[in-house]
N, C-alpha and C positions, 0 to 999 in steps of 0.2 A: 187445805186443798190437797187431792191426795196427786201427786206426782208421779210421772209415766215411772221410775223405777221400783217405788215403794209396788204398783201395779204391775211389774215385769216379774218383780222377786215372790208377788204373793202366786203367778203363775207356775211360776219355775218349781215351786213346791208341789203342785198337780203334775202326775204324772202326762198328763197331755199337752202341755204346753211346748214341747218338740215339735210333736204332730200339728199340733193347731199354726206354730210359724211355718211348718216345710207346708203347711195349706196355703197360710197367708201368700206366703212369698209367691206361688205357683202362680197363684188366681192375679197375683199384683203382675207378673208376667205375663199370661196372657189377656188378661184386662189390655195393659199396655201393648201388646203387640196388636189386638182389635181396634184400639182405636188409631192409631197409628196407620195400620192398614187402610181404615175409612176415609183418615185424612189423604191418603196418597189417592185413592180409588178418587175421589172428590175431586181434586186438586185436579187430576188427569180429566176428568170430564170436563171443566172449569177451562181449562188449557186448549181441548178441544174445542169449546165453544166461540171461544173467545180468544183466539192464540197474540193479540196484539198486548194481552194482560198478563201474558205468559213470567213478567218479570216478577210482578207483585203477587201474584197467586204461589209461585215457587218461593216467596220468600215469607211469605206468609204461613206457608205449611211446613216449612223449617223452623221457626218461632214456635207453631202450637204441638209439632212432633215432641222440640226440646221439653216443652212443659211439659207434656204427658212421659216424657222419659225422666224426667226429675221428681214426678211427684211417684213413678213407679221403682227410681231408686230409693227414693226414702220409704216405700214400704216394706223393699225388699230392707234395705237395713234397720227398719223397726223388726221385723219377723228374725233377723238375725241374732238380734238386741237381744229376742227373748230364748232365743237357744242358748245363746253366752249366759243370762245371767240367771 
């Protein structure tokens, strides 16, 4: 099985492999800031509707924000990975 580093190191030999994580990492930022956004815009109409749900709606889109900011750190420091090595 080939392993994420055996695949970082055969990158890092291509001269593009810079390029290609300062892209990753971008898109992983604003990917995440898009959804993030949607969840708040949501959440706020949600809240609107419905203001007596107002607890569980806000605690809810505190929950799905963290996921979407944990899985767009670990792309950012996969894209890192591959600059370091």
């Amino acid at each position: 099985m080939i392993t994420l580093s055996i695949i970082l190191q055969a990158a890092a030999t291509a001269g593009l492999a810079k390029f290609g994580a300062a892209i990753g990492a971008g898109l992983a930022a604003i990917a995440a800031g898009i959804g993030i956004g949607k969840i708040g815009g949501s959440a706020l109409e949600s809240i609107a509707r419905q203001p007596e749900a107002a607890g569980d709606i806000r605690s809810n889109m505190i929950v799905a924000a963290a996921l979407i900011e944990g899985a767009a750190f670990f792309a950012i420091i996969i894209c890192l990975l591959a600059i370091v090595l």
